[in-house]
LUMVEX-389562 format. One record per residue (C-alpha): residue number from 1; x, y, z. Coordinates in nm, 3 decimals. Layout:
+-----+---------+---------+---------+
: num :      c1 :      c2 :      c3 :
+-----+---------+---------+---------+
: NUM :       X :       Y :       Z :
...
+-----+---------+---------+---------+
END
This chain:
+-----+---------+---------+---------+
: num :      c1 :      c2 :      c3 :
+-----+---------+---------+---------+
:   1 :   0.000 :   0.000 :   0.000 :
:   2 :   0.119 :   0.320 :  -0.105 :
:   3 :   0.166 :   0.680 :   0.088 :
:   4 :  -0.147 :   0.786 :  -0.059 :
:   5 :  -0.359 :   0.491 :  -0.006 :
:   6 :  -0.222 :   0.466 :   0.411 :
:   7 :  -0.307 :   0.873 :   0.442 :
:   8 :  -0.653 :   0.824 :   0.316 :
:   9 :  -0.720 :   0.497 :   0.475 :
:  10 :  -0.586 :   0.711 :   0.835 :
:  11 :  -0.865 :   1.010 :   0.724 :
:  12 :  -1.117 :   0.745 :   0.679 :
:  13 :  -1.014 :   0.587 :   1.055 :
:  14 :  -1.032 :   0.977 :   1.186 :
:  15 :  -1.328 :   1.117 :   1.008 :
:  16 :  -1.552 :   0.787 :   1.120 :
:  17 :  -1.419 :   0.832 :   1.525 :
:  18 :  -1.474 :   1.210 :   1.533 :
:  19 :  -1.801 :   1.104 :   1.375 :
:  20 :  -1.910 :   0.912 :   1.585 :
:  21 :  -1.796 :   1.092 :   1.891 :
:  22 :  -2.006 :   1.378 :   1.836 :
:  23 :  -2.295 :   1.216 :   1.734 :
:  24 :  -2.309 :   1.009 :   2.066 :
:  25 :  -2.210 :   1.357 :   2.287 :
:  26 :  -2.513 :   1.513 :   2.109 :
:  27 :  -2.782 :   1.254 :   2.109 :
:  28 :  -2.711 :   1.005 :   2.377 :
:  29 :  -2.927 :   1.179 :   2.624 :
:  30 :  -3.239 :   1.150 :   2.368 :
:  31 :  -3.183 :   0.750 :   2.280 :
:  32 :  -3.145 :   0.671 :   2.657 :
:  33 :  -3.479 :   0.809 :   2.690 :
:  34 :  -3.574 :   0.586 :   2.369 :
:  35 :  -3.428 :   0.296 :   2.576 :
:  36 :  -3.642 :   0.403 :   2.894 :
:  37 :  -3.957 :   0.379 :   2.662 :
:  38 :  -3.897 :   0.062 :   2.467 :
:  39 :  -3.772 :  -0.126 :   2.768 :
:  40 :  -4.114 :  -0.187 :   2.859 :
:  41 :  -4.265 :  -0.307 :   2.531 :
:  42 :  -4.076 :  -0.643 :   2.483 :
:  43 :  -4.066 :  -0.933 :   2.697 :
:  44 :  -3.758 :  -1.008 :   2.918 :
:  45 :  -3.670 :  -1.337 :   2.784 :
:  46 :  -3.400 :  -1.288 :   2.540 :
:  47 :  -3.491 :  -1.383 :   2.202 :
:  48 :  -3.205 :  -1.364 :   1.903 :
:  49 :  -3.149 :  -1.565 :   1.606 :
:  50 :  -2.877 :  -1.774 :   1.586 :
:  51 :  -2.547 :  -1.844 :   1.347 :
:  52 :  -2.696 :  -2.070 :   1.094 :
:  53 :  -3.021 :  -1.943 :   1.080 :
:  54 :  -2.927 :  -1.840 :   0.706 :
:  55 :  -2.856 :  -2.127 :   0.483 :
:  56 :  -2.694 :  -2.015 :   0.155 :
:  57 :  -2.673 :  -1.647 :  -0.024 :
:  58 :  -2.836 :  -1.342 :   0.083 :
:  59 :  -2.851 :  -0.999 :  -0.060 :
:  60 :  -2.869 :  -0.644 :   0.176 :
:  61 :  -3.087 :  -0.369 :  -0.021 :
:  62 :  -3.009 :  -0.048 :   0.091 :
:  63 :  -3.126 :   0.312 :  -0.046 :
:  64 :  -2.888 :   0.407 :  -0.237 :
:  65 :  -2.980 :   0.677 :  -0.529 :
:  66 :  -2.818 :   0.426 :  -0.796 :
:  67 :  -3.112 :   0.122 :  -0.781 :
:  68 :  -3.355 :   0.126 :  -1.023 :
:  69 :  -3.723 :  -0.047 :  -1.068 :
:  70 :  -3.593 :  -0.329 :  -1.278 :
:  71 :  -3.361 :  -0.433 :  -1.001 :
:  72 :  -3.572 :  -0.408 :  -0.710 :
:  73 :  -3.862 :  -0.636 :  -0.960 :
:  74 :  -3.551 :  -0.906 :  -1.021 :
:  75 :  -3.632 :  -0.992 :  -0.649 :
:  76 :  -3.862 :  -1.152 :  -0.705 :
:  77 :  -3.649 :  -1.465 :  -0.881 :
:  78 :  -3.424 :  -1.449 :  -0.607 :
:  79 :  -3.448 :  -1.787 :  -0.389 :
:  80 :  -3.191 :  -1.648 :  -0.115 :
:  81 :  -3.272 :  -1.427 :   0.166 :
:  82 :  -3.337 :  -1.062 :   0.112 :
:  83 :  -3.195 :  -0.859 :   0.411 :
:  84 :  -3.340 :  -0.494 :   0.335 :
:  85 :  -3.271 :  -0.178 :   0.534 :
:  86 :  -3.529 :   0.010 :   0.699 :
:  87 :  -3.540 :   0.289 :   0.359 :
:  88 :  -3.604 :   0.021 :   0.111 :
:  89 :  -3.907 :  -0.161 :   0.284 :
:  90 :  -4.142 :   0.005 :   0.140 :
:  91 :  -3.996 :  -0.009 :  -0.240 :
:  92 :  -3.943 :  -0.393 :  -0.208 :
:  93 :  -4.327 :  -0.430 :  -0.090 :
:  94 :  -4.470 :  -0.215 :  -0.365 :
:  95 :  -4.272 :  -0.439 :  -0.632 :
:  96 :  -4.413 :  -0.769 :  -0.499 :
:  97 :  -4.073 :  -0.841 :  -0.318 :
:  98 :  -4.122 :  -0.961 :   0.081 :
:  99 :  -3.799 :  -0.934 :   0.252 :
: 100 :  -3.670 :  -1.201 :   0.510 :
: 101 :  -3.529 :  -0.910 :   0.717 :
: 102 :  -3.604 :  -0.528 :   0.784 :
: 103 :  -3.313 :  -0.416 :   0.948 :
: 104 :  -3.333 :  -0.060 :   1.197 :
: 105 :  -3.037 :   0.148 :   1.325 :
: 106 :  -3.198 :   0.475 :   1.326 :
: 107 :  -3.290 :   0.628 :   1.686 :
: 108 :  -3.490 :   0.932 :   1.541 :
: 109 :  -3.835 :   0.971 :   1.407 :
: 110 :  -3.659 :   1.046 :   1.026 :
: 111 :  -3.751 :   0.684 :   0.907 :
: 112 :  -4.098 :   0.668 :   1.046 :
: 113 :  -4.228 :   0.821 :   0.697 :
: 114 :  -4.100 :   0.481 :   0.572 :
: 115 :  -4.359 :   0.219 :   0.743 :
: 116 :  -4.658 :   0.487 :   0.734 :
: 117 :  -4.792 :   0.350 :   0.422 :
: 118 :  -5.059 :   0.153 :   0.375 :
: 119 :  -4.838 :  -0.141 :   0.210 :
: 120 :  -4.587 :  -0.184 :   0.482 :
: 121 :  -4.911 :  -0.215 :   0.737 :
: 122 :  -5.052 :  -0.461 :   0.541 :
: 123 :  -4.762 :  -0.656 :   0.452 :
: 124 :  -4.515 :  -0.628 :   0.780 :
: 125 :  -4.634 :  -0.916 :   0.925 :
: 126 :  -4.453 :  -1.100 :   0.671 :
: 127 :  -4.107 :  -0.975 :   0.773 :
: 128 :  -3.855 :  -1.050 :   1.068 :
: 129 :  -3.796 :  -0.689 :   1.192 :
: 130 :  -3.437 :  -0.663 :   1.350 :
: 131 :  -3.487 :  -0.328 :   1.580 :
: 132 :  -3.252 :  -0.132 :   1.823 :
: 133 :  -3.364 :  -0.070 :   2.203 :
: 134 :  -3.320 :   0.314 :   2.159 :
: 135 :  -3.544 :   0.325 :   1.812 :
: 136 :  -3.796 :   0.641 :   1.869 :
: 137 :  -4.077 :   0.585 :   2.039 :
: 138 :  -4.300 :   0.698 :   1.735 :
: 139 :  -4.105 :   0.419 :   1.522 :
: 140 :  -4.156 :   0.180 :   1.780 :
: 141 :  -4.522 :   0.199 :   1.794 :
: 142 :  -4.574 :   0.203 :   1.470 :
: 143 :  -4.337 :  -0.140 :   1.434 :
: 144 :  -4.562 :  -0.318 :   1.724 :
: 145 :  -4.880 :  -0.209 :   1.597 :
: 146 :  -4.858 :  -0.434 :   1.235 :
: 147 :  -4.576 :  -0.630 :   1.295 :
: 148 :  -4.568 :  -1.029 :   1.412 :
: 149 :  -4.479 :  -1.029 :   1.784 :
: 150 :  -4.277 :  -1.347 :   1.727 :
: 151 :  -4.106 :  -1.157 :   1.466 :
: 152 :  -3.977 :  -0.890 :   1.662 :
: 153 :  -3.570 :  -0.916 :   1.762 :
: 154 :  -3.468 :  -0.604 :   1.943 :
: 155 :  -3.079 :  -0.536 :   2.019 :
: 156 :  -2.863 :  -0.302 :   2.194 :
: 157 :  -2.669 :  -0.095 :   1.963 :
: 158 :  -2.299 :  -0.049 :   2.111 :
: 159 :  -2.249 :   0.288 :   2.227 :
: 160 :  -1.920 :   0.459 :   2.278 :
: 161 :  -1.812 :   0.452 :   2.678 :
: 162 :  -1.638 :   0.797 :   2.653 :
: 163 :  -1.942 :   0.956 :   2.816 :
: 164 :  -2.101 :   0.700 :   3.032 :
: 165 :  -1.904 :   0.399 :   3.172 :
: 166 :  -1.965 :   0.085 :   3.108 :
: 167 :  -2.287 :   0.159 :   2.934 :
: 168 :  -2.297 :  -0.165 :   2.701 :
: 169 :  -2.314 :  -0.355 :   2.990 :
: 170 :  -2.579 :  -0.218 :   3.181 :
: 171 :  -2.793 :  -0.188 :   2.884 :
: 172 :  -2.711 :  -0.529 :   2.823 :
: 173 :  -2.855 :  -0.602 :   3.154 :
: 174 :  -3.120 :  -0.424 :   3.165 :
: 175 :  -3.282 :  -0.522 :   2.867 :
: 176 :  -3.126 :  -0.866 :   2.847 :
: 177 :  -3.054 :  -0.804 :   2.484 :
: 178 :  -2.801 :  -0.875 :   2.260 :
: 179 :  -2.539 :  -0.572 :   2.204 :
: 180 :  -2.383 :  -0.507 :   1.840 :
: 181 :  -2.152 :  -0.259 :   1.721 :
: 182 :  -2.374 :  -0.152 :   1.397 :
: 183 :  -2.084 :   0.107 :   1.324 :
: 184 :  -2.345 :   0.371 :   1.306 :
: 185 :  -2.511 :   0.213 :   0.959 :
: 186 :  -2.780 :  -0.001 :   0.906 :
: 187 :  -2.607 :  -0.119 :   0.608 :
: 188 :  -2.333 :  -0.216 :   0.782 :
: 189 :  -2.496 :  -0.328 :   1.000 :
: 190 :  -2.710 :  -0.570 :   0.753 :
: 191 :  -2.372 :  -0.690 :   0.600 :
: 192 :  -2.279 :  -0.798 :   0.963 :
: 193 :  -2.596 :  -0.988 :   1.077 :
: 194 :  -2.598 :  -1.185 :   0.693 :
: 195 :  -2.251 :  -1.316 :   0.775 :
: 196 :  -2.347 :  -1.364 :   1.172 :
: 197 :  -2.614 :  -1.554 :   1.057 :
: 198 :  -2.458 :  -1.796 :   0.822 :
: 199 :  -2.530 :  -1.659 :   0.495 :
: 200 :  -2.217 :  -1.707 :   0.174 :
: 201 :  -2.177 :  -1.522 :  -0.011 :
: 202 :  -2.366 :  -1.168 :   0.065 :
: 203 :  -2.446 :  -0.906 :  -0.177 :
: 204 :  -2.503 :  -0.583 :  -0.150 :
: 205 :  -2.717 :  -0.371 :  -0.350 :
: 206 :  -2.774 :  -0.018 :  -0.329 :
: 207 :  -2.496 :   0.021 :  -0.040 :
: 208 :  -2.294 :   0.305 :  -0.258 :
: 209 :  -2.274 :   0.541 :   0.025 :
: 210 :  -2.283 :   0.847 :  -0.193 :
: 211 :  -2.487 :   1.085 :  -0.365 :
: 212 :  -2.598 :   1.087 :  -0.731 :
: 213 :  -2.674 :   1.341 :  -1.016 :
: 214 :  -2.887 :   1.606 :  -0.922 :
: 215 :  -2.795 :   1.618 :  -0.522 :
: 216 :  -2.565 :   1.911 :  -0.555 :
: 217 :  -2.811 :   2.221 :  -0.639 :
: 218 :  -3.003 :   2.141 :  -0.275 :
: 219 :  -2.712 :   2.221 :  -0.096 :
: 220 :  -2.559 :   2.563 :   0.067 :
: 221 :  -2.163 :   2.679 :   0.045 :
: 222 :  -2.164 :   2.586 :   0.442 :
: 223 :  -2.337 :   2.232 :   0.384 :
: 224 :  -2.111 :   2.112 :   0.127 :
: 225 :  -1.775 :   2.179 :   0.295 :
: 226 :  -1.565 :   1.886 :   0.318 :
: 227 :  -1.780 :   1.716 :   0.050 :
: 228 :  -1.584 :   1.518 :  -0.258 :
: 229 :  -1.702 :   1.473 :  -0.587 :
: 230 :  -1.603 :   1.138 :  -0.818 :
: 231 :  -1.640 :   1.095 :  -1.199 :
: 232 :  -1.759 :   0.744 :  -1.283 :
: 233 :  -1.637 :   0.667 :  -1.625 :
: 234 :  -1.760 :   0.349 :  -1.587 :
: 235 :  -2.168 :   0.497 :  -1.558 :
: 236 :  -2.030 :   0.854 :  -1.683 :
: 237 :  -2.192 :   0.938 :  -1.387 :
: 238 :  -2.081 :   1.215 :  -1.112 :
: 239 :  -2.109 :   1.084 :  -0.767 :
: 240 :  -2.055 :   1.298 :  -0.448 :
: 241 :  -1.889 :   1.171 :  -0.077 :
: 242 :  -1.969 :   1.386 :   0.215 :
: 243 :  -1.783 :   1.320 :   0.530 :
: 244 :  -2.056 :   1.121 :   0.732 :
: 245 :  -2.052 :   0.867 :   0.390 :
: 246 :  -1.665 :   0.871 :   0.385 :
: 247 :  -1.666 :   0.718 :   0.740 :
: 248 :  -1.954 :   0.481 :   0.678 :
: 249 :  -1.714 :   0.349 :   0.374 :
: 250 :  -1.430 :   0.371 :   0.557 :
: 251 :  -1.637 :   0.146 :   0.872 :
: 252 :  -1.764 :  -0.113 :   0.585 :
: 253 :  -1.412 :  -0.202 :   0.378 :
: 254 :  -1.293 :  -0.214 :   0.725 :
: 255 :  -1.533 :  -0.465 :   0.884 :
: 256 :  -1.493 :  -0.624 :   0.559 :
: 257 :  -1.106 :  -0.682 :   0.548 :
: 258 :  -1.071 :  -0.784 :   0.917 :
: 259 :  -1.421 :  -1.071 :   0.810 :
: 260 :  -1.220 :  -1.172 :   0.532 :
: 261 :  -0.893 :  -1.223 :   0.748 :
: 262 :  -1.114 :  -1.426 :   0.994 :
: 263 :  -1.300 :  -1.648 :   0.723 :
: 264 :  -1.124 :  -1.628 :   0.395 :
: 265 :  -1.426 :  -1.797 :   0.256 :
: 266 :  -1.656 :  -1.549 :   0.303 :
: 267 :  -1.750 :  -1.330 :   0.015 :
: 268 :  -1.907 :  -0.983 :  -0.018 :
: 269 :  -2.008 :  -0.920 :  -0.317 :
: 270 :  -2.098 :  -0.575 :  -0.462 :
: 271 :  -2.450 :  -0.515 :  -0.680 :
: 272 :  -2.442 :  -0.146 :  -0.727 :
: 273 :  -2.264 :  -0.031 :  -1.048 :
: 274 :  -2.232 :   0.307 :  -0.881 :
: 275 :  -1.979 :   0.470 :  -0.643 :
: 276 :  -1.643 :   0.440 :  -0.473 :
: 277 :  -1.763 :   0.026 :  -0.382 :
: 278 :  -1.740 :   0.041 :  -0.786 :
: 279 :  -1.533 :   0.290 :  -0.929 :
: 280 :  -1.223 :   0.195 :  -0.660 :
: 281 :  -1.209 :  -0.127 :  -0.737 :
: 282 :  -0.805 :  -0.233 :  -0.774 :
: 283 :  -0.702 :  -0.565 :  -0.722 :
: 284 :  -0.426 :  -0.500 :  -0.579 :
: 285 :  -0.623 :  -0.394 :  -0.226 :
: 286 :  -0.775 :  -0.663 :  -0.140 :
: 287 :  -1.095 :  -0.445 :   0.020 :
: 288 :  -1.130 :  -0.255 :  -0.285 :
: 289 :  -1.104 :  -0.553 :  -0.526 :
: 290 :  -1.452 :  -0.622 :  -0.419 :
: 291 :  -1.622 :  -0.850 :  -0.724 :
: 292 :  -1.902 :  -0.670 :  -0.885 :
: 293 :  -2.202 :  -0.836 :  -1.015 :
: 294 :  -2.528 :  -0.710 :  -1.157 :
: 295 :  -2.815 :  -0.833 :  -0.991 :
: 296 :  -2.945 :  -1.110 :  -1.214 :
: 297 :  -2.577 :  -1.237 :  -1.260 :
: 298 :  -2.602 :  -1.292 :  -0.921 :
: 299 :  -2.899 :  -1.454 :  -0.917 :
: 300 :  -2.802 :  -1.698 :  -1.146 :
: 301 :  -2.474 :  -1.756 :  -0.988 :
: 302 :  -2.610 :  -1.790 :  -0.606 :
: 303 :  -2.968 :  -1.905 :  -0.689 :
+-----+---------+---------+---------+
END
């Protein structure tokens, strides 16, 4: 690895801990309060999946700007298990497509727009939701209120004990809940439970963590400071990186080089013909020589 490559893999490592730093310095006071509310709506008895529950391939389908109609529709030939992230529910329902998995992360109301429709009430039941203790409380209710109890699985998202010590653990034991370090995604966070769970090899569709065409003109001088902008040649397509995307790229080829040092058998695999999963690709790194795939390649390969 090269000068360059070590000095922005070290701003990746930096931009993703200051990051996440202030986001739990500014919030954690609000999702403790999410924790004091949801405490009370699930039953004490610990209830997780385990390891193998996945047999085979899965694919994670994020929200990413790049995924279009036709991919979301070749679902529906898919045999594996769909893992989709709390943003794509609702576009996976309307096409027919009923994921395994709907995975949460969020602790704010900002994804509660997402399952008020009348297609995620209707069809929810159908779907294992995966949701953090500290979810809002207006999320929360609106989960319980169509999903399957016995398809509930609530965690404790790992929290940062700079501010309050030892915090995993009392969480841990006061909700007698599983604890996971999402890193601060919920496609991350996806990618981790598919290979938790047993499922090889996972791809990921719609995980680009940028912004496409068209994003730019909604945005001030102030907002856009620190933002980076990519030429595709591959799409001819202009992508932009803002910082909080930078670290959530830098967290995923991260947690994906130290998997793949663990079990060299386990494969990511990368859907999205769009962004700096894509257009970085050098197989000489072995995180950015991730194999790309379109979706019904995949399908046919991992059926």
């Amino acid at each position: 690895m090269g000068v360059l490559d070590s000095l922005c893999n070290e701003e990746g490592r930096v931009n993703a801990v200051l990051h996440s730093n202030v986001t739990v310095k500014a919030e954690l006071e609000n999702w403790l309060k999410n924790f004091a509310y949801n405490i009370h709506r699930f039953e004490r008895k610990n209830k997780w999946l385990p390891p193998d529950t996945i047999k085979g391939s899965a694919i994670v389908v994020g929200a990413g700007p790049s995924i279009t109609d036709e991919q979301i529709d070749a679902l529906n030939d898919y045999k594996g298990t769909i893992i989709c992230t709390n943003k794509s529910l609702k576009r996976c329902y309307a096409h027919g497509v009923i994921p395994h998995y709907v995975v949460l992360v969020h602790p704010t109301n900002e994804i509660l727009p997402h399952f008020i429709d009348p297609i995620v009430h209707s069809n929810l039941y159908r779907t294992r939701v995966v949701i953090s203790t500290m979810t809002s409380p207006s999320v929360t209710d609106e989960i319980l209120a169509y999903a399957d109890p016995d398809k509930v699985f609530w965690y404790n998202p790992s929290t940062s004990d700079m501010f309050v010590e030892n915090i995993d653990q009392t969480l841990m034991i006061l909700s007698n809940r599983t604890t996971i370090d999402t890193g601060g995604n919920v496609g991350i966070l996806s990618m981790l439970l598919a290979f938790m769970w047993g499922a090889n090899p996972v791809g990921i569709l719609g995980l680009e963590h940028c912004h496409g065409p068209g994003s730019w003109g909604k945005w001030t001088n102030k907002q856009s400071e620190g933002y980076s902008w990519h030429y595709a040649p591959e799409d001819d397509m202009l992508y932009c990186i803002t910082p909080m995307f930078r670290s959530y790229l830098h967290g995923m080829m991260q947690w994906y080089e130290d998997v793949r040092k663990l079990r060299p058998d386990f494969d990511v695999i990368n859907l999205t013909k769009m962004g700096p999963l894509f257009t970085r690709r050098r197989p000489e790194r072995s995180a950015d020589g991730m194999r790309y795939l379109s979706v019904n390649d995949f399908i046919k390969e991992y059926p």
